[in-house]
mmCIF file of the N, C-alpha and C atoms, coordinates in Angstrom:
data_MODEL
# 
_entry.id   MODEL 
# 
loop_
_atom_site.group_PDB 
_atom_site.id 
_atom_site.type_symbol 
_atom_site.label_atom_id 
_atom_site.label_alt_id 
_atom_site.label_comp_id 
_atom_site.label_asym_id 
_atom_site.label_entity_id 
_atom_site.label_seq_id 
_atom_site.pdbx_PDB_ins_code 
_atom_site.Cartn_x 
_atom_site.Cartn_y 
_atom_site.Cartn_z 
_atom_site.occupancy 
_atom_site.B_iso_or_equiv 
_atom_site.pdbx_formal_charge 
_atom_site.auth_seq_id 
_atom_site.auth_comp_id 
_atom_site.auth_asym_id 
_atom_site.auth_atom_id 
_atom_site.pdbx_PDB_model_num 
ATOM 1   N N  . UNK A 1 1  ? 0.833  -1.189  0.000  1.00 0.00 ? 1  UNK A N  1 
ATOM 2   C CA . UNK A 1 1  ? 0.000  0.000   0.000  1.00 0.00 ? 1  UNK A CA 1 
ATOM 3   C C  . UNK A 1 1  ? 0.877  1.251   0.000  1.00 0.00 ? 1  UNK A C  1 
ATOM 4   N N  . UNK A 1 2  ? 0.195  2.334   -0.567 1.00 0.00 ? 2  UNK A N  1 
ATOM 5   C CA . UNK A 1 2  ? 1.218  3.501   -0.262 1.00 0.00 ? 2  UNK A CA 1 
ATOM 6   C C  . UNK A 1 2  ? 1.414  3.947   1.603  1.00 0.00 ? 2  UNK A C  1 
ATOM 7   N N  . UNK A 1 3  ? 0.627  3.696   2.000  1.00 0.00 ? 3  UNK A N  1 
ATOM 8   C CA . UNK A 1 3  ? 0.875  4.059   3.684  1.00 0.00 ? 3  UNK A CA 1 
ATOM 9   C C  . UNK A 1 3  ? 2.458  3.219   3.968  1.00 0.00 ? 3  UNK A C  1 
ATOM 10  N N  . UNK A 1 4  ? 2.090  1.804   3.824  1.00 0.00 ? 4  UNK A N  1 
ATOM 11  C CA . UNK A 1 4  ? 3.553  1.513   3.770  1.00 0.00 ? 4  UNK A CA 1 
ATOM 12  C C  . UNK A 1 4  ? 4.322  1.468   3.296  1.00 0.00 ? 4  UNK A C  1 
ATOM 13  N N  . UNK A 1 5  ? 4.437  1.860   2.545  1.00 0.00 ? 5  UNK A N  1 
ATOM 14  C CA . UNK A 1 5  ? 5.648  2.512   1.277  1.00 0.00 ? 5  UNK A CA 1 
ATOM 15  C C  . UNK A 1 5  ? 6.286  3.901   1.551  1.00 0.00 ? 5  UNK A C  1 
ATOM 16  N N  . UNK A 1 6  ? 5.385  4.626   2.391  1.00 0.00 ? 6  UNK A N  1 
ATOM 17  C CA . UNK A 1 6  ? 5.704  5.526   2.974  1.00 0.00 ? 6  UNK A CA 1 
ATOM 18  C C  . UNK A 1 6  ? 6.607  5.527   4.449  1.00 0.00 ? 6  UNK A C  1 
ATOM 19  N N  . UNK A 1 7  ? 6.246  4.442   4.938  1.00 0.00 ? 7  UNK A N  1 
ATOM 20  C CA . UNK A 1 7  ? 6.823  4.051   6.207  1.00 0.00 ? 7  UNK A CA 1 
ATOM 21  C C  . UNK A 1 7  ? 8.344  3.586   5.707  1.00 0.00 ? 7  UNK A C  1 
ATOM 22  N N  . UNK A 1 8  ? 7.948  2.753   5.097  1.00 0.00 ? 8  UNK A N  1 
ATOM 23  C CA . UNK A 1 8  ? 9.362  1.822   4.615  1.00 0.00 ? 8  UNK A CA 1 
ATOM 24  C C  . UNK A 1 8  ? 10.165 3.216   4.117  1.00 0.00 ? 8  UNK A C  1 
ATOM 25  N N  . UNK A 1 9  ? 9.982  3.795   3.507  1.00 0.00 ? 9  UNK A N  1 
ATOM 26  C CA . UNK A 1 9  ? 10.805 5.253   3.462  1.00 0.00 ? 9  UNK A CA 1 
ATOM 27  C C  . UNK A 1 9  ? 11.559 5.694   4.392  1.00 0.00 ? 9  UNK A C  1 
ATOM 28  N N  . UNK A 1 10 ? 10.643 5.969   5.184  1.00 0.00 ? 10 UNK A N  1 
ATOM 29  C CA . UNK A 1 10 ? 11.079 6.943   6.264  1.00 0.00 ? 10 UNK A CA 1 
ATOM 30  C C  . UNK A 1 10 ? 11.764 6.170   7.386  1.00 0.00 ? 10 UNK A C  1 
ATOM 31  N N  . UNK A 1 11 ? 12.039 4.784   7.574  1.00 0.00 ? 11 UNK A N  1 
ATOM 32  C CA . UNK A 1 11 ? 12.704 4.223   8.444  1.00 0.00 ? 11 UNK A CA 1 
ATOM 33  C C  . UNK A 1 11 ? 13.972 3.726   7.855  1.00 0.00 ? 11 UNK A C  1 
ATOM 34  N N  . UNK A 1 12 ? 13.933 3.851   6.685  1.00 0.00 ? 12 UNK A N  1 
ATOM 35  C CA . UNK A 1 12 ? 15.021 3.732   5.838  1.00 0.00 ? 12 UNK A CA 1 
ATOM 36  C C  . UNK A 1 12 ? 16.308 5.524   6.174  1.00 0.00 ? 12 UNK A C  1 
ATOM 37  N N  . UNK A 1 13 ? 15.744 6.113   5.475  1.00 0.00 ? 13 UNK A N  1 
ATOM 38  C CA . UNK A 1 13 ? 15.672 7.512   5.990  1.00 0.00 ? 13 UNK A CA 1 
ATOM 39  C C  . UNK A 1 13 ? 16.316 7.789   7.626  1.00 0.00 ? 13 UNK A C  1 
ATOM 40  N N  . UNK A 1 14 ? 16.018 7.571   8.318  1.00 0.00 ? 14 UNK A N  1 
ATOM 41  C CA . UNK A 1 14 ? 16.554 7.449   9.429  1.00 0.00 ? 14 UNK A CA 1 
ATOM 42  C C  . UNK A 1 14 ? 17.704 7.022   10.314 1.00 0.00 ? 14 UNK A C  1 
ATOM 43  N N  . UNK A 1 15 ? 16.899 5.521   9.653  1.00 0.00 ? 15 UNK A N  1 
ATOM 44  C CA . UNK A 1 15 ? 18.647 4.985   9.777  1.00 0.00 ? 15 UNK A CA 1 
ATOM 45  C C  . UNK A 1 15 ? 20.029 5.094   9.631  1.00 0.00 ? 15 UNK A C  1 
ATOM 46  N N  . UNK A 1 16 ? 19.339 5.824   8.048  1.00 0.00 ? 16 UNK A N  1 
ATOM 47  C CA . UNK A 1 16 ? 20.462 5.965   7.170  1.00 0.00 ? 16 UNK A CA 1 
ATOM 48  C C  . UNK A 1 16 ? 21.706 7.360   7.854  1.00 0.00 ? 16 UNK A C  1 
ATOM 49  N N  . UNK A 1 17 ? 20.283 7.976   8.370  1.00 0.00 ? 17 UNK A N  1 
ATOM 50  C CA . UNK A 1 17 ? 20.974 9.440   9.001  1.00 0.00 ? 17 UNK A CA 1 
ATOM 51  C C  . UNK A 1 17 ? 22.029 8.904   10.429 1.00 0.00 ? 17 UNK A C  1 
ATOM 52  N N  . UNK A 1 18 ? 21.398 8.014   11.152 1.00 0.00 ? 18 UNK A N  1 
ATOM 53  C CA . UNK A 1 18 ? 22.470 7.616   12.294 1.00 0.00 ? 18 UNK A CA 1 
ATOM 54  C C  . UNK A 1 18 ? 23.712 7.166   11.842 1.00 0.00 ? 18 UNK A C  1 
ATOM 55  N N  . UNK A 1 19 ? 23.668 6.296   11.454 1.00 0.00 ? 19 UNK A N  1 
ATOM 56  C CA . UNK A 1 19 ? 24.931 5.886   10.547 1.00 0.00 ? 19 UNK A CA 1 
ATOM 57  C C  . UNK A 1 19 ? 25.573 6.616   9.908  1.00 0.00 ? 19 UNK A C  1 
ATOM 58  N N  . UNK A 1 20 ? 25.210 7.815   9.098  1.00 0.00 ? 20 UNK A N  1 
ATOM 59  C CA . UNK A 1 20 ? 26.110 8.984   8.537  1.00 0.00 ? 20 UNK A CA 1 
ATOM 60  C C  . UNK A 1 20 ? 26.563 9.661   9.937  1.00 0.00 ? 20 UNK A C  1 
ATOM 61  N N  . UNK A 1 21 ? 25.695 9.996   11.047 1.00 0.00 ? 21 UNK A N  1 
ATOM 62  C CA . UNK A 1 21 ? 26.345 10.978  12.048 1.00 0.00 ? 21 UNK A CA 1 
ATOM 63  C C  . UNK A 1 21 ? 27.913 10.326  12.614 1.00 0.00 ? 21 UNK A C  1 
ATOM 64  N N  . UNK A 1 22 ? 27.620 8.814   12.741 1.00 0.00 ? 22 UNK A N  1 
ATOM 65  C CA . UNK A 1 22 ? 28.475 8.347   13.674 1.00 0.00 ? 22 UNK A CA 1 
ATOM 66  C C  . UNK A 1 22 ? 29.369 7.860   12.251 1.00 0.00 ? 22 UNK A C  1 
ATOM 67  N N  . UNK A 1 23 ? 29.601 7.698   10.843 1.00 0.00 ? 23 UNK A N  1 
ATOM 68  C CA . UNK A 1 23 ? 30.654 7.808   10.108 1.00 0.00 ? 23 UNK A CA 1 
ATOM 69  C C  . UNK A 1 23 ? 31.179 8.490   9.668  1.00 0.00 ? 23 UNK A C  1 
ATOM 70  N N  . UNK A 1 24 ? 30.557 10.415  10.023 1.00 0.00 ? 24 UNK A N  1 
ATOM 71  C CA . UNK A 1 24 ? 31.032 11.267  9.761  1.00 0.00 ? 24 UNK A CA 1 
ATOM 72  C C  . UNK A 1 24 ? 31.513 12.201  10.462 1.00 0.00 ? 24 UNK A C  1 
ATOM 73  N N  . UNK A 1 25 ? 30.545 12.652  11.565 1.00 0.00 ? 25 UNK A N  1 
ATOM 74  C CA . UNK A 1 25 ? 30.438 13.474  12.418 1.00 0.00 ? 25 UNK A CA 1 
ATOM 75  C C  . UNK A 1 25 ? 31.247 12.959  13.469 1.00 0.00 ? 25 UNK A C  1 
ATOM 76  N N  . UNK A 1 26 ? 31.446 11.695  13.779 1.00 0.00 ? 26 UNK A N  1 
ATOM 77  C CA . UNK A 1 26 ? 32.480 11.352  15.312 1.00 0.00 ? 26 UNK A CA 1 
ATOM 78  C C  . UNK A 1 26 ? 33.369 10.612  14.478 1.00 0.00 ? 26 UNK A C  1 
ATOM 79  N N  . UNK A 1 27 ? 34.177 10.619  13.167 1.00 0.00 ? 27 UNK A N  1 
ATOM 80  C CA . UNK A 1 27 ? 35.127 10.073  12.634 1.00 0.00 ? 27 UNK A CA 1 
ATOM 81  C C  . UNK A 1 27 ? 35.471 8.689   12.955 1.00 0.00 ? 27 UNK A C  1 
ATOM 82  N N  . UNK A 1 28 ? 34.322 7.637   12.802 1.00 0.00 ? 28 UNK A N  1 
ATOM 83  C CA . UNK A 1 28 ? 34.194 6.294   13.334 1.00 0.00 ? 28 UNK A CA 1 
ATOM 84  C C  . UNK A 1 28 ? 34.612 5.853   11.745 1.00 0.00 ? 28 UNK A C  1 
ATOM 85  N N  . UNK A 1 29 ? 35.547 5.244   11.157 1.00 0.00 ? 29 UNK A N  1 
ATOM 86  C CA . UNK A 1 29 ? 34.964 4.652   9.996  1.00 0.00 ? 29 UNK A CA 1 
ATOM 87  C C  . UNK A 1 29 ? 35.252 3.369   9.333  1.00 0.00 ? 29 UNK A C  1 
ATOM 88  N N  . UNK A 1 30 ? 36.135 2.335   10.154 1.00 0.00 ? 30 UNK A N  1 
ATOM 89  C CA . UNK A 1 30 ? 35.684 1.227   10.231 1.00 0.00 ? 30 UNK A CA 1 
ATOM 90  C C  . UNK A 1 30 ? 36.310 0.319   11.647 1.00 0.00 ? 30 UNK A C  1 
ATOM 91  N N  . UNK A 1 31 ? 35.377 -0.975  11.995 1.00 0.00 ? 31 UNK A N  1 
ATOM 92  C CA . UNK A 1 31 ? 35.753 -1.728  12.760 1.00 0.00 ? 31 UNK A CA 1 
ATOM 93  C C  . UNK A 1 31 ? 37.224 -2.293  12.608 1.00 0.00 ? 31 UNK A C  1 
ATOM 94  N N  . UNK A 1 32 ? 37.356 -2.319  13.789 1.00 0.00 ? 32 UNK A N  1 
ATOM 95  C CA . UNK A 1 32 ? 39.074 -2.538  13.932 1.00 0.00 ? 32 UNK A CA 1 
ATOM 96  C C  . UNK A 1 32 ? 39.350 -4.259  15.168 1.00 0.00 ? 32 UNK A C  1 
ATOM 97  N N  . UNK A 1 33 ? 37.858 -4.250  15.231 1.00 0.00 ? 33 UNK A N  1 
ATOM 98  C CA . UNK A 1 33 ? 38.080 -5.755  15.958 1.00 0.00 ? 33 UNK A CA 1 
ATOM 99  C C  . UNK A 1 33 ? 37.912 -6.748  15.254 1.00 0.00 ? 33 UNK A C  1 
ATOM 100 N N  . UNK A 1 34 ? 38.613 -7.959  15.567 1.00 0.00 ? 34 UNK A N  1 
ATOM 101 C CA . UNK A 1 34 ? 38.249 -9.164  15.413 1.00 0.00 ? 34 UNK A CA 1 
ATOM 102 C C  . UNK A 1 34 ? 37.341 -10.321 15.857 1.00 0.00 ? 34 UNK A C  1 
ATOM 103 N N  . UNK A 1 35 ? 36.485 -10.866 15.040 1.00 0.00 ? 35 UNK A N  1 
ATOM 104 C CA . UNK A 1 35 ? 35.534 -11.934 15.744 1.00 0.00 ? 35 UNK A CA 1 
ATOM 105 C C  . UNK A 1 35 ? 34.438 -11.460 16.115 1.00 0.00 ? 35 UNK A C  1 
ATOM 106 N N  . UNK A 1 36 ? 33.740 -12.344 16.033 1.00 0.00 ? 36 UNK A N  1 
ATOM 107 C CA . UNK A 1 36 ? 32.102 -11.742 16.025 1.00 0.00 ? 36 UNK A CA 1 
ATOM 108 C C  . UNK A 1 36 ? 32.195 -11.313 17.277 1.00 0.00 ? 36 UNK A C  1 
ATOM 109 N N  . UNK A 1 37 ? 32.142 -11.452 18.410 1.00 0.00 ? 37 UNK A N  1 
ATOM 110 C CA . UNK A 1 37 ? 31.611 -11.147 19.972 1.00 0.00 ? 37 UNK A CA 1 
ATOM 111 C C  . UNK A 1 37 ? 32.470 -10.012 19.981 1.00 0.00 ? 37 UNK A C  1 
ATOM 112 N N  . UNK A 1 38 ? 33.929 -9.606  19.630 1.00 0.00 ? 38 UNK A N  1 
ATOM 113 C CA . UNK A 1 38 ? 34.585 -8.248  19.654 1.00 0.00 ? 38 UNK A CA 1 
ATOM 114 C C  . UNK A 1 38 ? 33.856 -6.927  18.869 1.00 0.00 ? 38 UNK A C  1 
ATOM 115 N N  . UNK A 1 39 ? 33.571 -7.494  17.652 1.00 0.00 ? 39 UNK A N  1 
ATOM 116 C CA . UNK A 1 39 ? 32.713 -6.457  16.456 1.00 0.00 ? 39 UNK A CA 1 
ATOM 117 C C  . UNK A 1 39 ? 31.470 -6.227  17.392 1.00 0.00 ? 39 UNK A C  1 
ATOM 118 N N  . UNK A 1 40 ? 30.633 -7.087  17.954 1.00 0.00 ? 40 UNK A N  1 
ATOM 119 C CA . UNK A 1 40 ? 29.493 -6.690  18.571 1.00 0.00 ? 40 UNK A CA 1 
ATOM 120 C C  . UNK A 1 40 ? 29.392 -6.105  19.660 1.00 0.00 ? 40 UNK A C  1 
ATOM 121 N N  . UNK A 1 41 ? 30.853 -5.916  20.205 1.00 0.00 ? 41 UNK A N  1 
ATOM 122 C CA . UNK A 1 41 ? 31.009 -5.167  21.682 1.00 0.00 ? 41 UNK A CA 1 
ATOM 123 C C  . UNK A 1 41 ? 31.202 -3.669  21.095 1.00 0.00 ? 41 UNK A C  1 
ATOM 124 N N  . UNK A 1 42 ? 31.771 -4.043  20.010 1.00 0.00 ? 42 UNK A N  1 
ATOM 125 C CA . UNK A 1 42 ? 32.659 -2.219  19.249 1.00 0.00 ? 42 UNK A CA 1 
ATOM 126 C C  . UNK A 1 42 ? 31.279 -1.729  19.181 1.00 0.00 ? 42 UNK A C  1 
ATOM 127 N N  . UNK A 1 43 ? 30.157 -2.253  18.410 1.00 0.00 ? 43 UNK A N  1 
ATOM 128 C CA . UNK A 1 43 ? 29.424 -1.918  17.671 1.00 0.00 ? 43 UNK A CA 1 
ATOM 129 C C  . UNK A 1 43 ? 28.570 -0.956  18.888 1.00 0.00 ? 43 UNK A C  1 
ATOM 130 N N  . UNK A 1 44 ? 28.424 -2.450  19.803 1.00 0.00 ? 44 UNK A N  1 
ATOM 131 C CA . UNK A 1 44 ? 27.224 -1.312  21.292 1.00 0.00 ? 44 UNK A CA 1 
ATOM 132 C C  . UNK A 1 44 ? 28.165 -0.444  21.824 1.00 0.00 ? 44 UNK A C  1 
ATOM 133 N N  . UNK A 1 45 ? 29.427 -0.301  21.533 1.00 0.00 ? 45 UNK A N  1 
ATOM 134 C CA . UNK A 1 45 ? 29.882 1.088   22.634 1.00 0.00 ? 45 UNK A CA 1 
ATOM 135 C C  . UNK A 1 45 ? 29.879 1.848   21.803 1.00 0.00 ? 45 UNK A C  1 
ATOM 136 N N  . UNK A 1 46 ? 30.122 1.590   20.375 1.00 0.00 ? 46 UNK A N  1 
ATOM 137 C CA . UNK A 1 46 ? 29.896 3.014   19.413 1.00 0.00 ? 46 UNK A CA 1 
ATOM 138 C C  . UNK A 1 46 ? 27.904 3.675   19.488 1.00 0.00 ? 46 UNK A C  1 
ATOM 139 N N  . UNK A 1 47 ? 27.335 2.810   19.640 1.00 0.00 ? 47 UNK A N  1 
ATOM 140 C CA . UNK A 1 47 ? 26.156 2.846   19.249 1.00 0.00 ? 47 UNK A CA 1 
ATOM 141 C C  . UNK A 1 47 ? 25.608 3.901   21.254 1.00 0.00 ? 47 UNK A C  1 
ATOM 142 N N  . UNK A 1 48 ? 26.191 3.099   22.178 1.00 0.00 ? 48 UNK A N  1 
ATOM 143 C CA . UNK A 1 48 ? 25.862 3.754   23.484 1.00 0.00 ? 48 UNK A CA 1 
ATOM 144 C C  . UNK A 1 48 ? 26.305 5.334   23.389 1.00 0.00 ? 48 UNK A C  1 
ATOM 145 N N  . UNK A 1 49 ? 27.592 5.211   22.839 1.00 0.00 ? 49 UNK A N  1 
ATOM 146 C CA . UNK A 1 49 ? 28.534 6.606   22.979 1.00 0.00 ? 49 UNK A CA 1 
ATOM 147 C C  . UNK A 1 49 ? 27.542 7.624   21.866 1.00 0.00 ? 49 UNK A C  1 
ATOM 148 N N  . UNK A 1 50 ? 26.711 6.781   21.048 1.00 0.00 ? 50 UNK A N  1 
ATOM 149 C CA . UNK A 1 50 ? 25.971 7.776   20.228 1.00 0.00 ? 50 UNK A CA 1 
ATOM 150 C C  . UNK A 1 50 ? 24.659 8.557   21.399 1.00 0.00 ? 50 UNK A C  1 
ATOM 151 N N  . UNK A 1 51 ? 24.245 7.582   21.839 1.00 0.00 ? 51 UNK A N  1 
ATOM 152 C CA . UNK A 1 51 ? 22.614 7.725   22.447 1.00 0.00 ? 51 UNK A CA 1 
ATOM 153 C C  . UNK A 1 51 ? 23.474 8.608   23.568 1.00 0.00 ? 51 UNK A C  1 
ATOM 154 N N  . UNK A 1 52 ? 24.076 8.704   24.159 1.00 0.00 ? 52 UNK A N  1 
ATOM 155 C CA . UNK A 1 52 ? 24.791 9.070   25.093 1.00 0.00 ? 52 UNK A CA 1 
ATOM 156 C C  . UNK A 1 52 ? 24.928 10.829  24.904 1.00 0.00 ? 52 UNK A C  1 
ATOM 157 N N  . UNK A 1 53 ? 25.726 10.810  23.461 1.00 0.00 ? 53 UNK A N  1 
ATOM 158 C CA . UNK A 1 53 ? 26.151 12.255  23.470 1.00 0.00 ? 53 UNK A CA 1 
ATOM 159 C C  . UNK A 1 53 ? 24.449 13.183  22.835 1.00 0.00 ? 53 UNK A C  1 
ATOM 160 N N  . UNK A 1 54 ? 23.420 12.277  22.389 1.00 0.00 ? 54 UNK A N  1 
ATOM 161 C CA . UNK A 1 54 ? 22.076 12.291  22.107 1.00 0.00 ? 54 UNK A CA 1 
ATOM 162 C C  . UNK A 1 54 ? 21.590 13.111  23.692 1.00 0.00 ? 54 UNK A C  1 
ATOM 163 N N  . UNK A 1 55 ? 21.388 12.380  24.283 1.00 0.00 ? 55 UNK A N  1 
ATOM 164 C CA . UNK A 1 55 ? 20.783 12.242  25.449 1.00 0.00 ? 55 UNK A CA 1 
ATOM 165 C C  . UNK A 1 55 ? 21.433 13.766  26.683 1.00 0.00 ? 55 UNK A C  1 
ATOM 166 N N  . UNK A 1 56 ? 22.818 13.718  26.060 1.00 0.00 ? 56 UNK A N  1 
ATOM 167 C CA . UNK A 1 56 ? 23.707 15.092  26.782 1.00 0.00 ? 56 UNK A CA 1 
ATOM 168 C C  . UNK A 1 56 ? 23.169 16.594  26.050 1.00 0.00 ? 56 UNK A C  1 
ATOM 169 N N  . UNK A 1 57 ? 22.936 16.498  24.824 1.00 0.00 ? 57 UNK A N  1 
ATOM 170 C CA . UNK A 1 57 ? 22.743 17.262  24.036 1.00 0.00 ? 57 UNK A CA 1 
ATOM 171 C C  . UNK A 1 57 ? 21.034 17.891  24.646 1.00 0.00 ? 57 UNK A C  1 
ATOM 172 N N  . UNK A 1 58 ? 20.460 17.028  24.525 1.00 0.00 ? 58 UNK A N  1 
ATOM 173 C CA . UNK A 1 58 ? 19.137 17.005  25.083 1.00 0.00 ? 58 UNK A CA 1 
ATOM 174 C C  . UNK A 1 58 ? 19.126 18.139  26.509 1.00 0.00 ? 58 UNK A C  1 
ATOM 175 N N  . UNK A 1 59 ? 19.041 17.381  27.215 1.00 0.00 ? 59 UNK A N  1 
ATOM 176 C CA . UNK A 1 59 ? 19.450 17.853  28.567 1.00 0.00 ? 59 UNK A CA 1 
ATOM 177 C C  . UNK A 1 59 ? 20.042 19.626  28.417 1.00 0.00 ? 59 UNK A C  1 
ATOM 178 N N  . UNK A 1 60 ? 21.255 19.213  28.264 1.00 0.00 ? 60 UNK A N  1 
ATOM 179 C CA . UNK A 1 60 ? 21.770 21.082  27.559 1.00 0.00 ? 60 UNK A CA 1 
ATOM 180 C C  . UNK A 1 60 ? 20.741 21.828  27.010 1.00 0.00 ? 60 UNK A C  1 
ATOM 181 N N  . UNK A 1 61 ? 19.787 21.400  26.246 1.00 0.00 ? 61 UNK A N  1 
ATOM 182 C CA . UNK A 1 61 ? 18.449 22.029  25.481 1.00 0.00 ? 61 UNK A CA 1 
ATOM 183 C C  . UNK A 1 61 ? 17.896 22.777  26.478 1.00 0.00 ? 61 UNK A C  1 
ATOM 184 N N  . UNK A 1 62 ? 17.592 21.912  26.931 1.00 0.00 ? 62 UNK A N  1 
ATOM 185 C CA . UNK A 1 62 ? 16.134 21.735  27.961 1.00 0.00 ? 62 UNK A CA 1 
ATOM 186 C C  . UNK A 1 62 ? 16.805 22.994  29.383 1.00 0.00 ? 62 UNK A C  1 
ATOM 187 N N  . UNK A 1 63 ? 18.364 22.296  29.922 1.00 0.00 ? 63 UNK A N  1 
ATOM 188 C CA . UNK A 1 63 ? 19.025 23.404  30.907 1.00 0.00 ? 63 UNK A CA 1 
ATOM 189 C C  . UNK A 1 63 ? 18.530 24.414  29.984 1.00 0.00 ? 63 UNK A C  1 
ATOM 190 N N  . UNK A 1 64 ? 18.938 25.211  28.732 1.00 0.00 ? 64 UNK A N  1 
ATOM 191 C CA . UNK A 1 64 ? 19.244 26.522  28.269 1.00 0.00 ? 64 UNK A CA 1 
ATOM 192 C C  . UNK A 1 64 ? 17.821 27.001  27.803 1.00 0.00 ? 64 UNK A C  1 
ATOM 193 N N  . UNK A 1 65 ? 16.686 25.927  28.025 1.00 0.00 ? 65 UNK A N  1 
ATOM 194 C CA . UNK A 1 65 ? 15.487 26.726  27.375 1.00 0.00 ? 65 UNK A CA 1 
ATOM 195 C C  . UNK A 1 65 ? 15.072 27.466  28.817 1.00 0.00 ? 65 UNK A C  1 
ATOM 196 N N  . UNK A 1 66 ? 15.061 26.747  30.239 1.00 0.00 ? 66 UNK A N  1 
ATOM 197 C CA . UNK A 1 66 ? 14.655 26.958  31.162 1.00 0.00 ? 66 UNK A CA 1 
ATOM 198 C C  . UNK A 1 66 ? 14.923 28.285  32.242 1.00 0.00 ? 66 UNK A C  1 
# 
C-alpha cells in the first residue's frame, strides 16, 4: 500500500541518518576488531557513545530553554 511505502521510506531515511552521524560526524569509519563477539562489543559502545552524546545534548536544550 502507499501508507507503507511511505513508512518503509522513512525508516530507511533514518537509519540511514544515524549511521552517517556516527561515520562522519564522530570520525568512526571502520571496525578494527576481530571476531564476532569483539565487532558486537565495538558496535554497542559506538552505538551507546551515540545515544549518550544524544541524550547530553538534550538535557543542555532543555538546561538553556529553562
Amino acid at each position: 500500500s502507499i501508507h507503507g511505502a511511505l513508512l518503509r521510506m522513512n525508516r530507511s531515511i533514518q537509519a540511514e541518518g544515524t549511521f552517517g552521524i556516527i561515520k562522519n560526524d564522530r570520525w568512526y569509519k571502520r571496525i578494527v576488531r576481530r571476531g564476532i563477539e569483539s565487532v558486537r562489543m565495538e558496535i554497542f559502545l559506538v552505538s551507546i557513545g551515540h545515544n549518550l552524546y544524544k541524550y547530553h545534548n538534550k538535557q543542555m536544550r532543555r538546561q538553556k530553554a529553562a
